[in-house]
N, C-alpha and C positions, 0 to 999 in steps of 0.2 A: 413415230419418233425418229429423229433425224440417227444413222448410224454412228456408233460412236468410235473414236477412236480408243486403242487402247494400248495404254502405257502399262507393261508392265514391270518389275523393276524386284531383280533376283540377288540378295547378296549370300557371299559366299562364307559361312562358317556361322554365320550371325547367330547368337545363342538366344533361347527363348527370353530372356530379363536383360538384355542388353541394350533395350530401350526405355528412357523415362517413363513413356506409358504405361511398361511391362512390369515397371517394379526397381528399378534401377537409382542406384543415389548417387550413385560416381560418375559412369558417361551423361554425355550431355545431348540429349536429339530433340531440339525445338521445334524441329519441321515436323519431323514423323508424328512427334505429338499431336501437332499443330492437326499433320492429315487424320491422325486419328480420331483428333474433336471433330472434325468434319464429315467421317464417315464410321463404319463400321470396324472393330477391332474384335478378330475374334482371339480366343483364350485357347482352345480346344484344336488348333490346326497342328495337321502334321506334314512332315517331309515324308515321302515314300519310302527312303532308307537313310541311315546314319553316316554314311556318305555321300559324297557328290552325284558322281554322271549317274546313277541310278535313277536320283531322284530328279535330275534334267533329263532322262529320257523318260521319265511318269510324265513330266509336264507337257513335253512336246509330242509324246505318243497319245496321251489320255490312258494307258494301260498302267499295270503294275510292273514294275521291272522285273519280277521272274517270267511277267508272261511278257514281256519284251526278249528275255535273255540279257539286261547290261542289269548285274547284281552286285560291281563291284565298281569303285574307281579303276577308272581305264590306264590301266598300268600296273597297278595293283599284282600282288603273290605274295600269301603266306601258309607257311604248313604248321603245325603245333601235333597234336594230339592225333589232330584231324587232316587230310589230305584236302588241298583245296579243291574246286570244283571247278571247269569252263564256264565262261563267260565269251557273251560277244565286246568285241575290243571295239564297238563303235554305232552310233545309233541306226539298225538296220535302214536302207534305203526303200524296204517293202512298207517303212509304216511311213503313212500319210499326216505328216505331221501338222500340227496346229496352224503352223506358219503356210504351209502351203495351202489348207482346205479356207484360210481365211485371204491368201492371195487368189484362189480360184471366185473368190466371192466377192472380189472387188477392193479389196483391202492392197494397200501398200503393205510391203512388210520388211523389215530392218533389223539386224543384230548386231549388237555392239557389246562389246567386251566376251570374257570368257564363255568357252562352248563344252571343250571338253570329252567330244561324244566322237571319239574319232580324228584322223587328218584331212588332206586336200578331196580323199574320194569322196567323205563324210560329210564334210565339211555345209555349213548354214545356206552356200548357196545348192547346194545337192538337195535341201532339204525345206526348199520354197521361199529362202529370203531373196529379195533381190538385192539385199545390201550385207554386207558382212564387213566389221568392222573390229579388228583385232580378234577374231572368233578361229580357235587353232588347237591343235590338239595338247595342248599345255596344261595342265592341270592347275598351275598358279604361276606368277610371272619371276621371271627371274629374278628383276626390280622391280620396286611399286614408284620410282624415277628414270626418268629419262637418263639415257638411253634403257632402254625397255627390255629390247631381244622379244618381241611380241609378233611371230611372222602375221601378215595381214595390217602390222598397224607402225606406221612410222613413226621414229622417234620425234620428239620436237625436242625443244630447249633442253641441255643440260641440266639436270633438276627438275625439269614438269614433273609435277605428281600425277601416277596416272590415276587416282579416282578422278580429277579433276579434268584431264582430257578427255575421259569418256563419256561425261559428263558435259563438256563442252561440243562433243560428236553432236549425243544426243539433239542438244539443241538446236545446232546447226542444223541437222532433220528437222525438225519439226518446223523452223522456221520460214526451210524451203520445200512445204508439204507438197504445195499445188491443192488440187478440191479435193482426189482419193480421200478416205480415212485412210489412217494407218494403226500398224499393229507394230510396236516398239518392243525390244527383246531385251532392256539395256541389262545384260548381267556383269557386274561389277567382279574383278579379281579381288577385291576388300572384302571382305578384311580377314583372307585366309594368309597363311605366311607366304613370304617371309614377313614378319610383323614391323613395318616399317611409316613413318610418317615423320612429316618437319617436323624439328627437333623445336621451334619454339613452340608450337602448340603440344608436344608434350613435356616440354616443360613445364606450361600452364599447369600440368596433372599431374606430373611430380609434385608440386606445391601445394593442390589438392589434396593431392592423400594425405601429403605430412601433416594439413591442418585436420583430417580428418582423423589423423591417429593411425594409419593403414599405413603399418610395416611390413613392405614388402619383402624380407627376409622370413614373414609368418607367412608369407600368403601362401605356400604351398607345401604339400607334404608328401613324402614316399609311403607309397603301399606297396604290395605286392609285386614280383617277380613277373612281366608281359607271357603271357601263354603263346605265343609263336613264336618259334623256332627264332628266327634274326635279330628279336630285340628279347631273346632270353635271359641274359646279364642284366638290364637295364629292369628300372624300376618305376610302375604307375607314378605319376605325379600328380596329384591333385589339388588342385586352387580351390582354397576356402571363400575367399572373396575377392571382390573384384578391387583391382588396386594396378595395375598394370598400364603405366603412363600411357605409354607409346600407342595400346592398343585401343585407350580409350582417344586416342588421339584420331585411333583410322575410322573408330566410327563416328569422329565429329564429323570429321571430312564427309566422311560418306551422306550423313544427315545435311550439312552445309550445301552439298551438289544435289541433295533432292530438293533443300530449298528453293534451288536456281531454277530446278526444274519445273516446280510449280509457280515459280514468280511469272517462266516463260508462260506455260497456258495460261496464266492469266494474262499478262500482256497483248499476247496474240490472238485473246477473245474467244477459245476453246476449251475451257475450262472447264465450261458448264456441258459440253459435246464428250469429255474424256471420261472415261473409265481408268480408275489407276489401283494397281495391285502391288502390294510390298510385301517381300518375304523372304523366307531363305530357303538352304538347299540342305541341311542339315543342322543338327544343332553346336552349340559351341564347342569351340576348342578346349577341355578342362583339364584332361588325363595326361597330357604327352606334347610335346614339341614347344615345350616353353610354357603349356598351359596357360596362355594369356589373358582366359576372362572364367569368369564362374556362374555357375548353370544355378545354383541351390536357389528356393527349394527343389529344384529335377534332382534327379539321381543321375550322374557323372555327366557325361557329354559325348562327342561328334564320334562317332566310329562304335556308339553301344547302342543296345537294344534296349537299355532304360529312355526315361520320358527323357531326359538330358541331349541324344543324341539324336532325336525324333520330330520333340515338339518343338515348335518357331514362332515366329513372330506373323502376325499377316495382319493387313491393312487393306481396306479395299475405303475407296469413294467414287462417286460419279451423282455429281448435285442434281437433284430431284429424282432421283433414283432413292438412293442410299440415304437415310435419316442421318443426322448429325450426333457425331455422339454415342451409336447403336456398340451395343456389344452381343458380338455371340458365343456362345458356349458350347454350341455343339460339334462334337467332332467333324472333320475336313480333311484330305488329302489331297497331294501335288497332282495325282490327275484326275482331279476334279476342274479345273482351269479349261481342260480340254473343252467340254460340252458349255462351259458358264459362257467362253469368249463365244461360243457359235451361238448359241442362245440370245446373247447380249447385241450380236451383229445381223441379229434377223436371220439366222442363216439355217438351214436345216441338220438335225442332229442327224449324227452316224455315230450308233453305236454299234456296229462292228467294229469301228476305229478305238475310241474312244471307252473301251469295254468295262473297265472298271473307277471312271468316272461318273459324277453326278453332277449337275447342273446346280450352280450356288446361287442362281436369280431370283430365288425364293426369298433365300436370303438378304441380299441387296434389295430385294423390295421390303423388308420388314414382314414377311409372312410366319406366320408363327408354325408349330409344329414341326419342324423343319428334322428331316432325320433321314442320312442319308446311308445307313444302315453298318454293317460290320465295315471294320479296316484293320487290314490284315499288311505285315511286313513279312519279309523274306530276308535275309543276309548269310550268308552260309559260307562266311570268309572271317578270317582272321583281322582283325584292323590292324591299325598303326597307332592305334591309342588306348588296348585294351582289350577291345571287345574280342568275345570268341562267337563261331559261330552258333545262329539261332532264327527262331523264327517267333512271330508274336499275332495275337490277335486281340481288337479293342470291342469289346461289345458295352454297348450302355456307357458305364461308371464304372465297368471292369475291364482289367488287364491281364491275361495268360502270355507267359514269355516261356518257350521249352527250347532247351539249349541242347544243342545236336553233340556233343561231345558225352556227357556223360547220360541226356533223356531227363537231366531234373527239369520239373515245373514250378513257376513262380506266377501267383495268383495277387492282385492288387485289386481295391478298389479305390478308383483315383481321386473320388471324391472326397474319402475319407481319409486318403494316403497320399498325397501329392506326389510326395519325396520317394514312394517306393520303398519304403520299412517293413511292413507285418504284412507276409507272405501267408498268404488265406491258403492257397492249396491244401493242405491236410485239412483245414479248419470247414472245408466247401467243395467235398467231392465229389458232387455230383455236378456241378457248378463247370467243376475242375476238367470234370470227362467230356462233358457237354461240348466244351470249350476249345480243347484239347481235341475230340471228333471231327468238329466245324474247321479247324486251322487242317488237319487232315487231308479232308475234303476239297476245299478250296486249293494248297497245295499240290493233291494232285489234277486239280484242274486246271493249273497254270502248268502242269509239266515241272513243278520246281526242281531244282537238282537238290540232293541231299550228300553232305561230306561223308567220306569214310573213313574208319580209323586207318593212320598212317604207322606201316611196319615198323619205318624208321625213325618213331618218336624218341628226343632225345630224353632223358629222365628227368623231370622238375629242377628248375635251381633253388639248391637252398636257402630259406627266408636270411640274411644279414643276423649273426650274433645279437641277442636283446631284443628283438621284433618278436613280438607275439601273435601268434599266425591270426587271434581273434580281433586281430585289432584291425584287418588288412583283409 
């Protein structure tokens, strides 16, 4: 079989239900659907962490990001209870990343939009792309219009939207491929904030909700007091539903420019030669900074260690490969990507690299049985939307979460409990220990760091007059 190219295509914040496929009645993604009927749509995928560049250096290491060392967004600090822990501020230059082992192997290889894992030293061509296109240590863009402020990517027209230039990059690549394959990195700064989009296509969505009855004066509600020190005053915010014009608007766009981009392989008669993957890098936005979309049924969203902050979206197709229409269910992680593309590229595995990846072509051929064994998270930082530190492990249809502040365990079974309600732990102690050992284990096999209590913890802020602490 002829090597295939491979598009893969990373959005940033995407929440597990924020596609039509997924369960969605409000945003609108006719493509993604579209690629969904076409190929495979699994249910059961994860992000390697509830933030960003962790879960970008899973993908392009093949490793777990504590046994990378990058556990946190790159720039990141928070103290609470707990003292935070080092992190490497950028995606080591020792690990041989995906990009590089498939340009050593005959591949083109290109990045365009957000990177994330570092600056200039760090940077996508340090790290085997030969193209880098707007790839910088930014964490999201200043504007999501022109002028940009995106070092690496020049502005164009006053008002270009940038999903849509990078999108437009994209194709330019592939247009002027030559024979190579290539290996496309397009990570989207969409639809993380600032939350921005032309205003008539979200207006189209204001008028949505109002016909749909979605008052967005209901859509969000205060809980609890932030458990880290800098956003102590301030208070959870959580989105009951999705109702959020504007945001529904960045991920039309965003579905709009995958459709372009699939119009192009078909055009250019590589269609049937590509491999294409859709996913994100964490889960939605629910808790904090405007809360703009909502996760339910998951339990909260982007910066936790519940399914909200974890599970994502994934899409894969590559015609006569991949059945049309396939769904999987079994569990997956971000660097699993590592060994699928070398596998899929004829290329020889390295699993020294690649260490706690598994190859998903099993999958993509429809082979049954498929189980690529425990997945385990690490986060041992404060977020910005919540979460405190913790560490988790998935085995089967069960979930153990143990939170390093105070050593409580939370026991799920996901099959039975989607949303993360009735906490088994007492109810399944041996289940609990088991579980609880193996996270252990592994842990110290990756060298994890673990937080310690901070001397100079400030003392709780008081719940607001009338808030009833059980309700929060």
């Amino acid at each position: 079989m002829k090597r295939p190219n491979i598009l893969f295509i990373l959005i940033d914040d995407l929440g597990w239900r924020d596609l039509g496929c997924y369960g969605s009645s409000f945003y609108e993604t006719p493509h993604l659907d579209r690629l969904a009927a076409r190929g495979i749509r699994f249910t059961d995928a994860y992000a390697s962490s509830p933030v960003c560049s962790p879960t970008r250096a899973s993908i392009l290491s093949g490793k777990a990001p504590a046994r990378v060392g990058v556990t946190q967004w790159i720039g990141g600090h928070a103290v609470g209870r707990l003292c935070d822990v080092p992190y490497f501020h950028a995606l080591p230059l020792s690990e041989h990343s995906i990009a590089a082992a498939l340009r050593a192997g005959g591949y083109q290889t290109w990045h365009i939009g957000k990177w994330h894992l570092g600056g200039a030293l760090t940077a996508p061509e340090k790290h085997g792309f030969e193209v880098n296109v707007g790839g910088c240590g930014l964490g999201h863009p200043p504007s999501h219009f022109s002028p940009y402020g995106i070092p690496g990517l020049t502005d164009g027209p006053e008002g270009e939207y940038l999903t849509d230039r990078l999108t437009d990059e994209a194709i330019a690549r592939i247009r002027a491929r030559g024979d190579q394959p290539f290996f496309l990195h397009l990570s989207h700064y969409a639809v993380h904030t600032p939350i921005q989009a032309p205003d008539s296509l979200a207006r189209r969505y204001r008028d949505k909700a109002r016909e749909m009855g979605l008052e967005e004066g209901a859509a969000v509600v205060a809980g609890e007091c932030f458990p880290c020190a800098h956003k102590q005053k301030e208070r959870v915010q959580r989105r009951l539903f999705q109702s959020d014009a504007t945001y529904a608007a960045m991920v039309e766009r965003v579905d709009a420019g995958i459709g372009r981009l699939l119009d192009c392989l078909e055009t250019e008669g590589i269609a049937g030669e590509t491999l294409v993957i859709f996913t994100s890098d964490n889960g939605g936005l629910a808790t904090a900074e405007g809360s703009p979309t909502c996760n339910l049924p998951l339990s909260e969203g982007k910066g936790w260690m519940y399914e909200g902050g974890t599970r994502v979206c994934q899409l894969a197709c590559w015609p006569g490969v991949t059945a049309p229409g396939a769904i999987c269910s079994a569990p997956v992680a971000s660097s699993d990507f590592y060994p699928t593309f070398l596998e899929a590229a004829g290329l020889p595995l390295n699993p020294e690299q690649h260490r706690d990846g598994v190859s998903l072509m099993p999958v993509l051929r429809g082979e049954s049985g498929f189980d690529r064994g425990a997945l385990f998270w690490h986060y041992p930082h404060y977020s910005n939307q919540g979460g405190t530190p913790a560490c988790s492990i998935r085995e089967s249809d069960w979930k153990l979460i143990e939170f390093f502040e105070d050593g409580a365990l939370e026991l799920f079974n996901l099959r039975e409990d989607i949303g993360e309600t009735r906490n088994r732990a007492i109810a399944e102690p041996q289940r609990t220990r088991a579980m609880r050992e193996r996270l252990a284990t592994w842990r110290a096999e990756v060298e994890a760091l673990i937080p310690k209590p901070n001397p100079n913890a400030p003392p709780p802020e008081p719940l607001p007059a009338g808030v009833d602490p059980a309700t929060v």
